[in-house]
C-alpha positions in Angstrom: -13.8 4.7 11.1 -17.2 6.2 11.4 -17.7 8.6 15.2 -20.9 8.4 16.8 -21.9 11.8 17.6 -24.3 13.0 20.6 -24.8 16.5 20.9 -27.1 18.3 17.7 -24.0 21.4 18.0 -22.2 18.8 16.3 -24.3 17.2 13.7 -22.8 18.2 10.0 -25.6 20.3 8.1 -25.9 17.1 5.3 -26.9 14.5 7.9 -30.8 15.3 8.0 -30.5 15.3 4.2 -28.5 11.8 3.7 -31.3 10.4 6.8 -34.3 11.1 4.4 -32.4 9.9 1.8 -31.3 6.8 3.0 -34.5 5.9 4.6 -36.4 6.1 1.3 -33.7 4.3 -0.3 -34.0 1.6 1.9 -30.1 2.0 3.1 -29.1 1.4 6.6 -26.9 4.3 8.8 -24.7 2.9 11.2 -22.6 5.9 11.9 -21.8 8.9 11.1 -18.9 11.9 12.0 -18.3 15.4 10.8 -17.0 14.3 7.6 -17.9 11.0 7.2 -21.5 8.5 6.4 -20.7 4.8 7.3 -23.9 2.6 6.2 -24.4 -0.9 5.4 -23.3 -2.7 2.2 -22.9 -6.5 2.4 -21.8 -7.2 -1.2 -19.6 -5.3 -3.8 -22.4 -5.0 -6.0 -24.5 -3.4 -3.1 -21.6 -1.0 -2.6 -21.4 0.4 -6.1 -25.3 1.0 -6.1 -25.0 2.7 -2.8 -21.9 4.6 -3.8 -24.1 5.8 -7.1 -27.1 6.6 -5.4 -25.7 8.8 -2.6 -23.0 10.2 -5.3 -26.6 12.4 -6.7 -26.1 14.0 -2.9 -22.1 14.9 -3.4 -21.1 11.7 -1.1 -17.9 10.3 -2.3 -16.7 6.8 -1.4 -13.7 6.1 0.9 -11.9 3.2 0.3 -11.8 1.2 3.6 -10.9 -2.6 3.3 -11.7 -2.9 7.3 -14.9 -1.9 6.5 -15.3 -3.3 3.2 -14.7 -6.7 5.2 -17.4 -6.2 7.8 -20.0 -5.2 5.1 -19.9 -1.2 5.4 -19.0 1.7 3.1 -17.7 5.0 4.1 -18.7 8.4 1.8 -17.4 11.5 2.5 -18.6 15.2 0.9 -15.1 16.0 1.7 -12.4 13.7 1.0 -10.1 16.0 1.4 -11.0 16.3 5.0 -11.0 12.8 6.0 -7.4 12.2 4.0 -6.2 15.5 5.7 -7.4 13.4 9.7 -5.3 10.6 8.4 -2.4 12.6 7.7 -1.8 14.1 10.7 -2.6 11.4 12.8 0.6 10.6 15.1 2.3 7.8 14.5 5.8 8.5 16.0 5.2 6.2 19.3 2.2 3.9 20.8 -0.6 5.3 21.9 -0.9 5.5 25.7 -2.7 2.7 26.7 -0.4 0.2 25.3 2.3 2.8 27.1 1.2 1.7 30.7 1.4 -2.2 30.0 5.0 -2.3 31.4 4.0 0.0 34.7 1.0 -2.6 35.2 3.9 -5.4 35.4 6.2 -3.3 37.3 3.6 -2.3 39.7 2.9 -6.5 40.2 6.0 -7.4 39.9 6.6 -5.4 43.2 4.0 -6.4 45.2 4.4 -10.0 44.5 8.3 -10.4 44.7 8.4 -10.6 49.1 12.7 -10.4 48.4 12.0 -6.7 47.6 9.1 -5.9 49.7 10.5 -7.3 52.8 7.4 -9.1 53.0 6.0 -12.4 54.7 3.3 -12.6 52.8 2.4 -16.3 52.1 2.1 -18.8 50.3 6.2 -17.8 48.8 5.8 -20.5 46.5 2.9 -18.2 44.4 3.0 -14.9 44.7 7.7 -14.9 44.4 7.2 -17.0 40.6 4.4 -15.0 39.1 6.5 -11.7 40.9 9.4 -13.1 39.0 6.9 -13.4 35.4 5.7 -10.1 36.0 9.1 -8.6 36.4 10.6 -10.6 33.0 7.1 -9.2 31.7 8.2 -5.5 32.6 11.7 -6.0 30.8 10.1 -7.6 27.6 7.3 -4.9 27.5 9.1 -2.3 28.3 11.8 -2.9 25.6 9.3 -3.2 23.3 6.7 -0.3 24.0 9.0 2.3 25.4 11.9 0.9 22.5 9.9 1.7 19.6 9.3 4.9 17.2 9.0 5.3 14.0 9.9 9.0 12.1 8.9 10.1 8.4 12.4 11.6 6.1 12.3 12.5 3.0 14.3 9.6 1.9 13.2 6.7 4.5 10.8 5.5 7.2 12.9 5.3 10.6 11.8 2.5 12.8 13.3 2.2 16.3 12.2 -1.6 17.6 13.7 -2.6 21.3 15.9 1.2 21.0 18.0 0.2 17.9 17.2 2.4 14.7 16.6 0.8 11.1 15.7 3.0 7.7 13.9 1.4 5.2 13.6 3.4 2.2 10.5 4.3 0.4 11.6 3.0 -2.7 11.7 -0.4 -1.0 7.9 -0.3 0.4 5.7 -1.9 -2.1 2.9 -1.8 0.2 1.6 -1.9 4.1 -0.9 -4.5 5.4 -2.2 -5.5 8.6 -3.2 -9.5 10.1 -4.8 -10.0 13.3 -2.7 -11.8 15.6 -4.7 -11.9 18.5 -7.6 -10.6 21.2 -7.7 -6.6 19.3 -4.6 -6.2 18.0 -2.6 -6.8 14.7 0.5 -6.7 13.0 1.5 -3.8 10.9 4.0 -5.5 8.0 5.1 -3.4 5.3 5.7 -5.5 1.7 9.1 -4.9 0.3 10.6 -5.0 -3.5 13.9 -6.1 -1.9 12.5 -9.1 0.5 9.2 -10.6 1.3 8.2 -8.1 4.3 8.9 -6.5 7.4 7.5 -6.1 10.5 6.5 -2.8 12.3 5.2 -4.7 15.4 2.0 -5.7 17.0 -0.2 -3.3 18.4 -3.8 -2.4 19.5 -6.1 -2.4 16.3 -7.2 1.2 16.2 -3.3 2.3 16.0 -2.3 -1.0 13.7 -5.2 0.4 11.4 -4.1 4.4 11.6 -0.2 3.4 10.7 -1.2 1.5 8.1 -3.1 3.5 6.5 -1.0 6.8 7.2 1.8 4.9 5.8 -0.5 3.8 2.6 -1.2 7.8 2.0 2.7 8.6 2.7 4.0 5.8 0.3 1.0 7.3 -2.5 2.0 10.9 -2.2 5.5 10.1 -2.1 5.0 8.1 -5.8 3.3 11.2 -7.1 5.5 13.5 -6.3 8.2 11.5 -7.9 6.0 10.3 -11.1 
């Protein structure tokens, strides 16, 4: 979660502060944004010390269980902020480059089929098979990328998979997780009262990790507005 910054125009007013701190505190930085400290804690006891220590400077913790895996804790001075970023984070459709996978397999797909190219390119026996994967590739990506949206209502979450539209209420969604299911990306499954789970899809991690937690803040504002 935590953004590297570069330029000193950008650096938050607290950051030479936390430094100082952290360095005579023996706490390591590894990143840091305009509303957010990400430093190292490998245990759950290390992160309530931290968590107590840098609460004396305002810093707030922000649960992160990505984080929390890998050994780092996220504080914030402004949680509102950093809830506010998740909030309006867009969610409607894929981001773009997971848009472009079915072009890449189109654009292959024609320069290895010789039937549409008019092409004598050889050897026939290659290049007209993996055309022919890269086409089915195209279709299947395609359906699946391009196909899929997702909308917020009032009553439901609207999820369009391969172009046909499904509304799960919010009364159904216990909760939303995220697995790994390959090379950087996971699968977004929300937990239902009703059955064992659904799937969103699979997508690159940064946008798995966004949806799920922008549906975990929906699903918690949505239960206290109706407690």
């Amino acid at each position: 979660m935590a953004i590297l910054v570069r330029s000193n125009r950008e650096r938050p007013p607290w950051l030479d502060e936390a430094r100082e701190f952290c360095k005579g505190a023996n706490i390591k930085i590894v990143g840091w944004g305009p509303n957010l400290l990400t430093v190292e804690a490998k245990s759950p006891a290390r992160c309530s010390e931290i968590a107590a220590q840098l609460g004396n400077l305002g810093f707030h913790a922000i649960e992160n269980e990505d984080n929390s895996y890998a050994g780092l804790l996220d504080l914030s001075k402004n949680p509102t902020a950093v809830q506010a970023k998740i909030a309006s984070f867009d969610i409607s459709r894929m981001r773009w480059i997971e848009q472009i996978v079915p072009l890449i397999w189109a654009i292959c797909s024609l320069l290895l089929i010789p039937a549409i190219l008019n092409s004598a390119r050889e050897p026939r026996a290659i290049t007209f098979p993996v055309g022919i994967f890269s086409l089915v590739m195209f279709f299947r990506d395609g359906a699946r990328i391009w196909g899929w949206r997702l909308e917020l209502t009032p009553e439901s979450l609207r999820v369009r998979r391969y172009y046909r539209w499904a509304a799960i209420p919010w009364a159904n969604i216990r909760t939303v997780e995220s697995t790994p299911t390959g090379r950087n990306q996971e699968t977004v499954v929300l937990m239902l009262t009703s059955r064992s789970s659904e799937k969103l899809g699979t997508f690159v991690c940064p946008f798995a990790r966004n949806l799920r937690d922008r549906l975990r803040s929906e699903l918690s504002q949505r239960r206290h507005e109706s407690a």
